[in-house]
C-alpha positions in Angstrom: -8.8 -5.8 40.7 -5.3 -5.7 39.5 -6.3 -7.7 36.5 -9.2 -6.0 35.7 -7.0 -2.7 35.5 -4.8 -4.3 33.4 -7.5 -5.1 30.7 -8.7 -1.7 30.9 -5.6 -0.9 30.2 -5.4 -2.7 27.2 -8.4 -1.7 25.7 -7.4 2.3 25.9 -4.4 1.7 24.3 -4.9 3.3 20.7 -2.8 1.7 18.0 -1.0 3.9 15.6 -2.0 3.4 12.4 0.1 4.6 9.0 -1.7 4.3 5.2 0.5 3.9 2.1 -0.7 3.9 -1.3 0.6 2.5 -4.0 -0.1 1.3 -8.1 1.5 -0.9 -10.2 0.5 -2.1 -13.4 1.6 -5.4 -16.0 0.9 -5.3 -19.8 -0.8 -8.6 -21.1 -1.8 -10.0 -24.6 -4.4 -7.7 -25.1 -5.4 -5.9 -21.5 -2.9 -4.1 -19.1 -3.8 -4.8 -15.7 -3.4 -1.9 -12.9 -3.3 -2.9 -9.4 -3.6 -0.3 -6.6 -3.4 -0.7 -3.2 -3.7 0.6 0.1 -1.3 -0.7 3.0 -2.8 0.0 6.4 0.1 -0.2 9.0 -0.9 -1.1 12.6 1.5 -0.6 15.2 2.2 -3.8 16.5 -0.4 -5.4 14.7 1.0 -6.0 10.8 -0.5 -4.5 7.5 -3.7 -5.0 6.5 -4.1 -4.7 2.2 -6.8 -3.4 0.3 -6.4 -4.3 -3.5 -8.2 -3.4 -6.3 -7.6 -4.2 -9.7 -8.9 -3.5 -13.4 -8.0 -3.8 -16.8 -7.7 -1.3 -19.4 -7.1 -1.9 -23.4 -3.1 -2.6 -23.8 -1.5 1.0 -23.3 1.5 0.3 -26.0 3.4 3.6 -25.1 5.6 2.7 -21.3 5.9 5.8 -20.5 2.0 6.6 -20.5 1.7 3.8 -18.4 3.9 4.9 -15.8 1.7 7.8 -15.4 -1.4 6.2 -15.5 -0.1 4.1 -12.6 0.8 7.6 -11.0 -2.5 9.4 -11.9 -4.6 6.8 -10.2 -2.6 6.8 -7.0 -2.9 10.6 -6.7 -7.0 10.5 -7.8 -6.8 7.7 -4.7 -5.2 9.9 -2.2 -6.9 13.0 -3.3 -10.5 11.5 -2.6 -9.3 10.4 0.4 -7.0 13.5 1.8 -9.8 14.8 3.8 -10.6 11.8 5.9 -6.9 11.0 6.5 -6.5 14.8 7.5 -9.8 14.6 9.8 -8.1 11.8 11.6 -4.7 13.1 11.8 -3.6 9.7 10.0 -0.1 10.0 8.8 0.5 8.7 4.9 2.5 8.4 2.3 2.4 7.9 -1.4 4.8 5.1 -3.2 5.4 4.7 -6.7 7.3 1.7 -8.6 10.2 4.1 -10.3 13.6 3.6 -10.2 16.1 6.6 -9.7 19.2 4.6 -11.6 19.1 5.8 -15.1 20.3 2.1 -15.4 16.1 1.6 -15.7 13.2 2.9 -18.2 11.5 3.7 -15.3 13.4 6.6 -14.4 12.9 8.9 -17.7 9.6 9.5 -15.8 10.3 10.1 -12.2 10.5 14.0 -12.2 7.4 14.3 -14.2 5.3 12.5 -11.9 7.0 13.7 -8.8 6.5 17.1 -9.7 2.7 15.7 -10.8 2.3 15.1 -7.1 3.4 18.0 -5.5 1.2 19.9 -7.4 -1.7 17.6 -6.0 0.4 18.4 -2.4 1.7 15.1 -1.8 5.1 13.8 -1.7 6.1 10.8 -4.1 8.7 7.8 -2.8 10.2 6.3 -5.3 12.0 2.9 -5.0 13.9 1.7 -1.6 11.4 4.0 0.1 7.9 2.8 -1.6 7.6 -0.9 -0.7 3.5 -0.2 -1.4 4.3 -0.4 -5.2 7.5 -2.3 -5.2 6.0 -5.2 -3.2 2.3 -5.2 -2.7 1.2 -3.7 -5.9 3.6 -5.8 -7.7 2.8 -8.8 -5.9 -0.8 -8.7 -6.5 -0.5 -7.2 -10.8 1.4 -10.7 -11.5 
């Protein structure tokens, strides 16, 4: 009986489950490759990745790029803001941006973080938004 209970147990136990989202994107000879991603977090259970990735013609211009890769997280998240809300899901939204003017990738990080709040999410940038930095990145090269 006592085992028994504790499989029940088991079984009720609901995992806690965060989503992060996250784009990054690589120029190539003639293509530039975007990679988003969607980290599902399991409490005591890893992530789980969902990746999808497509090529556009080469975008030339880097700062265009950046906010193409920002632009299709947010058109991610915004399709699905009403499930995650339904389900009382916690997320968050990562981008690849650097806040050291040391990096090219900072000339863009108030536009798009501004971009998002007007969609109503937030936007971490780099040491917080490992979606982007890591798994994005890992999967665009």
């Amino acid at each position: 009986i006592k085992k028994e209970k504790e499989k029940q147990e088991i079984t009720e136990i609901e995992r806690e489950v965060s989503i992060f989202f996250g784009t990054d994107s690589q120029n190539y000879l003639s293509y530039t490759r975007f990679v988003s991603v969607i980290v599902l977090y399991v409490n005591r259970n890893g992530a789980h990745v969902i990746v999808s990735k497509f090529d556009l013609p080469k975008m030339y211009d880097y700062r265009y790029r950046l906010l193409k890769e920002t632009d299709i997280t947010g058109e991610v998240v915004r399709n699905l803001k009403p499930f995650l809300r339904e389900h009382n899901i916690p997320y968050e939204v990562h981008s690849d941006y650097n806040n050291s003017t040391n990096y090219k990738s900072n000339g863009v990080v108030t536009e798009a973080t501004n971009y998002m709040k007007h969609l109503g999410f937030n936007l971490k940038i780099k040491d917080e938004s490992f979606a982007a930095t890591y798994a994005a990145d890992h999967f665009c090269k």
